[in-house]
C-alpha positions as CSV (number, residue, x, y, z in Angstrom):
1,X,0.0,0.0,0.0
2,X,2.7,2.8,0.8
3,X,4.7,1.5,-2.5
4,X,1.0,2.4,-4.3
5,X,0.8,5.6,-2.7
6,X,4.8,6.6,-3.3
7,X,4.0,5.5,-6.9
8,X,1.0,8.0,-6.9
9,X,3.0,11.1,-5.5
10,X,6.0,10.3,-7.7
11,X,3.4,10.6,-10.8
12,X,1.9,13.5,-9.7
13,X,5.4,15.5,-8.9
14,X,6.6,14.2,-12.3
15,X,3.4,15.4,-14.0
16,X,4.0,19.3,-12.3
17,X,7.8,19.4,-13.2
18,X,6.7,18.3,-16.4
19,X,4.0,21.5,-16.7
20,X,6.1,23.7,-14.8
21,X,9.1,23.1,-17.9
22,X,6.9,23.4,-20.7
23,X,5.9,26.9,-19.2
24,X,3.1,27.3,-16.6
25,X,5.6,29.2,-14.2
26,X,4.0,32.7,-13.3
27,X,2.6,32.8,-10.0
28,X,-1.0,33.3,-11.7
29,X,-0.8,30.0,-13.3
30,X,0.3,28.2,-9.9
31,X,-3.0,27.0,-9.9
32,X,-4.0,26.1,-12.8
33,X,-0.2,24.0,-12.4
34,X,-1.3,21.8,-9.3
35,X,-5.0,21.3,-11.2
36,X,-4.0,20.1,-14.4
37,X,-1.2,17.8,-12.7
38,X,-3.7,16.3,-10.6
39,X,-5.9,15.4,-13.4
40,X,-3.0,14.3,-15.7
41,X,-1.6,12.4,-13.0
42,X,-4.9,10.6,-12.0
43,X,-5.2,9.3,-15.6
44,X,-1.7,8.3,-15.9
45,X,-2.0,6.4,-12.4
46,X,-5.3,5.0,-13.6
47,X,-3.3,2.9,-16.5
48,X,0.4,2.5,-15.5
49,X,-0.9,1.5,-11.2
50,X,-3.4,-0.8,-12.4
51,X,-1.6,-3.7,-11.5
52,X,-0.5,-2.6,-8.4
53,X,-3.6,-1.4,-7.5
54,X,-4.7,-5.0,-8.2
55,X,-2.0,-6.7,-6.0
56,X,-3.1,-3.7,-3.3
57,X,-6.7,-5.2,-3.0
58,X,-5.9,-8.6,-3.4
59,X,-3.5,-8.2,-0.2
60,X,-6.5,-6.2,1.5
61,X,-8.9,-9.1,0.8
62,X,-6.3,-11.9,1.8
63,X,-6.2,-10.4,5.2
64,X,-9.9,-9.7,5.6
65,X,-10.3,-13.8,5.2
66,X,-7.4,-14.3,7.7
67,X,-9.0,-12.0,10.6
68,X,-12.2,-13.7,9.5
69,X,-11.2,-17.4,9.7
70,X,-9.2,-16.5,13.1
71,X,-12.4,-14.8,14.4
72,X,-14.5,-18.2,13.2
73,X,-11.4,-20.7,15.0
74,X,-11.3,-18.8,18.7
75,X,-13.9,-21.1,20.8
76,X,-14.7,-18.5,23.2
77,X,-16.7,-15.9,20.7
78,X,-20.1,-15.0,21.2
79,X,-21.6,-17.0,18.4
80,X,-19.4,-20.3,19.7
81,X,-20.5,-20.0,23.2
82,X,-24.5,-19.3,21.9
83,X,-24.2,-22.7,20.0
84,X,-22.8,-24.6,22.7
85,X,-19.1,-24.7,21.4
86,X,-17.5,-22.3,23.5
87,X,-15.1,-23.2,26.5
88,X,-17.4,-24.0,30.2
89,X,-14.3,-21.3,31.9
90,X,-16.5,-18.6,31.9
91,X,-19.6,-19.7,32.4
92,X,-21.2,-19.3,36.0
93,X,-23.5,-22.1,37.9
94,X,-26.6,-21.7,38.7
95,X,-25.4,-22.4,42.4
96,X,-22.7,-20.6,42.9
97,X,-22.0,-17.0,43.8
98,X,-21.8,-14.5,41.3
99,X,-19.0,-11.5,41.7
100,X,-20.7,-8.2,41.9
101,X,-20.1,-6.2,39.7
102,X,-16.8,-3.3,39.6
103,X,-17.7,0.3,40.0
104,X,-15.8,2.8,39.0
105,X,-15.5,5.9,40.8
């Protein structure tokens, strides 16, 4: 993700040198410099980044299934102690004496 976003600047500061050389240098046209750059360097990234951009969300989604299937494997998670799977450590019986509760002052 950073080497995307590095990538992304290093288009964009190319794009203004680039504009700034072929003549958009008066402090009127400062503006109009960072604009256009912007835009040219969006389209530029949008072809020559697409396959990082790719690997980027393919990374994303790769951890999204691993904090998923880790979430699904603990035993002690809500939905594993509601169907009966979860460990009996922190359930309370019936009999014995609950704690009271902590207060915070």
């Amino acid at each position: 993700m950073i080497r995307y976003s590095l990538l992304r600047m290093l288009i964009f500061f190319g794009c203004l040198a680039a504009l700034w050389l072929v003549g958009l240098r008066e402090p009127t046209e400062l503006p109009w410099l960072v604009v256009i750059a912007a835009i040219a360097s969006m389209l530029i990234s949008m072809v020559v980044l697409k396959p990082f951009r790719a690997a980027m969300v393919q990374q994303i989604q790769d951890r999204q299934e691993a904090k998923a299937r880790a979430r699904a494997a603990r035993p002690d998670t809500d939905e594993a102690v509601e169907d009966g799977r979860g460990s009996s450590e922190g359930k309370a019986e019936i009999g014995s004496e609950a704690e009271e509760p902590e207060t915070f002052r």
